[in-house]
C-alpha positions as a printed NumPy array, in Angstrom:
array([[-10.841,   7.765, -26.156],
       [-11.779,   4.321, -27.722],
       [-11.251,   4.765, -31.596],
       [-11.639,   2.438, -34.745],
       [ -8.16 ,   1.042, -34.956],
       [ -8.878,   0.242, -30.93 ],
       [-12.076,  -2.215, -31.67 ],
       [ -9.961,  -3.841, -34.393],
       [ -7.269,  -4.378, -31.554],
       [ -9.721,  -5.832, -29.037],
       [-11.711,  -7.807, -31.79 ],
       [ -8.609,  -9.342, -32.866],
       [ -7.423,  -9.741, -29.053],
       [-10.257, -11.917, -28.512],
       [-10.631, -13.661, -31.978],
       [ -7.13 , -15.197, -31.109],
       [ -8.185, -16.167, -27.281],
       [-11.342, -18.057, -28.81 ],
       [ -9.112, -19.691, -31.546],
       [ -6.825, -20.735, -28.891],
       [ -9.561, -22.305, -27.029],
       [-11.324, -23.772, -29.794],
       [ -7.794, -25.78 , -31.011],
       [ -7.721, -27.025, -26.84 ],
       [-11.596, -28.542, -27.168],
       [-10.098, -29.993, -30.437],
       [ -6.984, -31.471, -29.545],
       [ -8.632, -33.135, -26.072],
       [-11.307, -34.793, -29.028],
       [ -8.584, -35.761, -31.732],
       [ -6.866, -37.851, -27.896],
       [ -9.978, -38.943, -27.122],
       [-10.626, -36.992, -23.748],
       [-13.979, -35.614, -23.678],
       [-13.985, -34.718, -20.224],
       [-10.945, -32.476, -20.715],
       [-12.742, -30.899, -23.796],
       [-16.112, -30.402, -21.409],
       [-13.999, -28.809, -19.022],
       [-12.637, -25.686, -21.904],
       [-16.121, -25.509, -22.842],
       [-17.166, -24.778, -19.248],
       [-14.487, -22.229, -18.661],
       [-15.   , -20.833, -21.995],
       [-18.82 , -20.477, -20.93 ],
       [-18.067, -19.228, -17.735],
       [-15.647, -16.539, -19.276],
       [-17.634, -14.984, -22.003],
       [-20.299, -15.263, -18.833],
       [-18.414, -12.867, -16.843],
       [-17.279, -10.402, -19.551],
       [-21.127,  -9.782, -20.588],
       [-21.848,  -8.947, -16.541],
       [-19.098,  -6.959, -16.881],
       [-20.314,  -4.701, -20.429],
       [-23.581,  -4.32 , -18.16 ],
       [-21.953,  -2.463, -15.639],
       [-21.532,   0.245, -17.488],
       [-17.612,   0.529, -16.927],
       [-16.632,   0.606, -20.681],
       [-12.806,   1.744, -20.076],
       [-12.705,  -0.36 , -17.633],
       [-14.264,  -3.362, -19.098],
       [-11.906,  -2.813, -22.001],
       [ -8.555,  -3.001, -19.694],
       [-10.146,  -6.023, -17.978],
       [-10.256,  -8.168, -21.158],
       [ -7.434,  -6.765, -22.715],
       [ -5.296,  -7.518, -19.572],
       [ -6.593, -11.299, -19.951],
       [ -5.883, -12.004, -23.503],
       [ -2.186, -10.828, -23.15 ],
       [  1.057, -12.685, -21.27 ],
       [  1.59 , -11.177, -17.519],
       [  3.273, -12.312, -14.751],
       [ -0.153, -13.687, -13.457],
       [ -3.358, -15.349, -15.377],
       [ -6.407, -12.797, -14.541],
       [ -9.902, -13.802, -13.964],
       [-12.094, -11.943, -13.196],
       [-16.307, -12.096, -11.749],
       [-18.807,  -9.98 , -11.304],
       [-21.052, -10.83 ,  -8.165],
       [-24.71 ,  -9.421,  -7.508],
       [-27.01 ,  -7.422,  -9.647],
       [-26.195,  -5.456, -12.523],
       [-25.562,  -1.956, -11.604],
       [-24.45 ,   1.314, -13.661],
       [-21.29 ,   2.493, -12.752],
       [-20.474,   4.488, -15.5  ],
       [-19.888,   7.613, -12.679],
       [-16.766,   5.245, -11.422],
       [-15.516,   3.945, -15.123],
       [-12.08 ,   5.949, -15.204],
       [-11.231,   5.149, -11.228],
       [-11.919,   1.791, -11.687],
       [ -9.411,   1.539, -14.784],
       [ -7.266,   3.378, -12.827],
       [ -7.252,   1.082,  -9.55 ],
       [ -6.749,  -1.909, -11.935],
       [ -3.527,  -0.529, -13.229],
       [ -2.068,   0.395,  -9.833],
       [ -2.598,  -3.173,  -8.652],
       [ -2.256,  -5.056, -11.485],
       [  1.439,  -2.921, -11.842],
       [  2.615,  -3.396,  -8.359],
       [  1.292,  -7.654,  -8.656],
       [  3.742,  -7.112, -11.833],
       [  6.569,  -5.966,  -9.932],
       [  6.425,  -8.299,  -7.117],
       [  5.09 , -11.781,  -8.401],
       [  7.688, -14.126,  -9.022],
       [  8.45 , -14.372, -12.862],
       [  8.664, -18.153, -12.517],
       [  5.528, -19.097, -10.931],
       [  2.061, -20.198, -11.98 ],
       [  0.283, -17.063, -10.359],
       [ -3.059, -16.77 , -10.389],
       [ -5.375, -13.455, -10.059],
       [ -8.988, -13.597,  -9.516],
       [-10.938, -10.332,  -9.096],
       [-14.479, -10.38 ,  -8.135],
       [-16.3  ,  -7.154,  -8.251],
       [-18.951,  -7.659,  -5.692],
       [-22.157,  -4.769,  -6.789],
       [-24.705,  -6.345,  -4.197],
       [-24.661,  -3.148,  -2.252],
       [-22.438,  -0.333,  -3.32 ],
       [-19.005,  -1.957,  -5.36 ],
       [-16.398,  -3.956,  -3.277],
       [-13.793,  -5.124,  -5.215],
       [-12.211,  -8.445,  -4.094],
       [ -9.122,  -9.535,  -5.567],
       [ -7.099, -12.95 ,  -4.923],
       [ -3.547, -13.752,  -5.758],
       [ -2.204, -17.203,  -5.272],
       [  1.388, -17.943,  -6.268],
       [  4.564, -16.696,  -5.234],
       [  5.995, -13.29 ,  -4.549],
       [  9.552, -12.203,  -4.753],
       [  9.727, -11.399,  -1.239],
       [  6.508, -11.723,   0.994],
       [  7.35 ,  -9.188,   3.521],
       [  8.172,  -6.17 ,   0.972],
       [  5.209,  -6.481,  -0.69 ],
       [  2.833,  -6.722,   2.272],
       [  4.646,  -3.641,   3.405],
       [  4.701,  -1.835,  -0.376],
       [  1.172,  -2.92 ,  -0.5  ],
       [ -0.238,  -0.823,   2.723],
       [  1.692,   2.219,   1.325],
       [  0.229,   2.173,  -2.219],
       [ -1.6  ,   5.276,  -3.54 ],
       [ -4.658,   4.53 ,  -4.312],
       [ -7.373,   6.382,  -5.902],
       [ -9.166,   8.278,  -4.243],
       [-12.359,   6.885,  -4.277],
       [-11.681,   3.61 ,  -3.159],
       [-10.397,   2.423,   0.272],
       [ -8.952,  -0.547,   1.772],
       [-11.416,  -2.931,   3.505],
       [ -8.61 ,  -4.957,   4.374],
       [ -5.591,  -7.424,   3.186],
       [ -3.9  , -10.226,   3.96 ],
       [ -1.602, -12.861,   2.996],
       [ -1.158, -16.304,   3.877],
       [  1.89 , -18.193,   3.187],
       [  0.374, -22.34 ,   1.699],
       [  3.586, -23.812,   2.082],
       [  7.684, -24.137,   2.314],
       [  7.783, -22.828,  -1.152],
       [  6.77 , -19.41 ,  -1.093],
       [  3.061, -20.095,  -2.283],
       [  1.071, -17.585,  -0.985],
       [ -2.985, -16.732,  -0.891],
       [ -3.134, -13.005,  -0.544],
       [ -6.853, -11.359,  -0.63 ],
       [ -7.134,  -8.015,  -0.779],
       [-10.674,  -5.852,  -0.9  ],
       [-11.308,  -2.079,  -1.785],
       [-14.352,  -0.183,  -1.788],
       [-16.177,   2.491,  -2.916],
       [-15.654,   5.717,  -0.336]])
């Protein structure tokens, strides 16, 4: 249940993510780089974008874990977009949370601490809900975590659609997309 002293936590979450961005945009301007202060504002845009798609899906638990997951330190930046119309899916709120902790815990467990790893998550709505998510970066060991992956207990309203990795280059770097939907 989403109390009081939670809001305070999530206001204050993303009061320090906008200060943080706000002291970028001024520190391009104070070195005189105006294109690199365009490009925070766009991405800053873009963000605050997504997370009001997101609040009109209905999905407030969800929603919640999304955003909190972003403004904290992980082994992986998380993005995250919300493709086609705006759709209630309150009835899928807690299984979404859910799903998001079982992958976003196993990407934990085998992304490579060192790495810049990305995670992008696109929740497609334009027919039922597909959820697409992207990794790029480097895993611990590619092989285990295909494997781990296939074996992962899901919820049980979602299904795989399908998965895949694809090793970039001599270094490990890997693009792996993976996509669930709604049974």
């Amino acid at each position: 249940m989403f109390d009081a002293k939670d809001g305070i936590e999530l206001l204050g979450s993303a009061r320090h993510d906008f200060l943080n961005d706000l002291q970028l945009i001024k520190g391009y301007l104070f070195l005189k780089k105006p294109e690199k202060a365009e490009e925070v504002v766009k991405r800053v845009t873009e963000k605050l974008y997504n997370q009001s798609r997101l609040a009109h899906l209905h999905i407030p638990n969800c929603a919640v874990f999304l955003m909190k997951y972003g403004w904290s330190s992980h082994a992986f930046q998380l993005v995250y977009d919300i493709d086609g119309p705006e759709k209630d899916l309150s009835a899928h709120d807690e299984d979404l949370r859910d799903v998001f902790q079982v992958l976003f815990t196993f990407l934990e467990q085998n992304a490579s601490q060192v790495a810049d790893n990305k995670v992008r998550v696109v929740m497609d709505t334009e027919v039922d809900l597909r959820i697409h998510l992207f990794f790029e970066g480097q895993l611990k060991d590619n092989a285990k975590a295909d494997g781990q992956l296939s074996k992962l207990n899901m919820n049980h309203s979602f299904q795989w659609v399908e998965h895949y990795m694809i090793v970039k280059d001599s270094n490990k770097s890997v693009r792996w997309n993976m996509c669930l939907s709604i049974k």
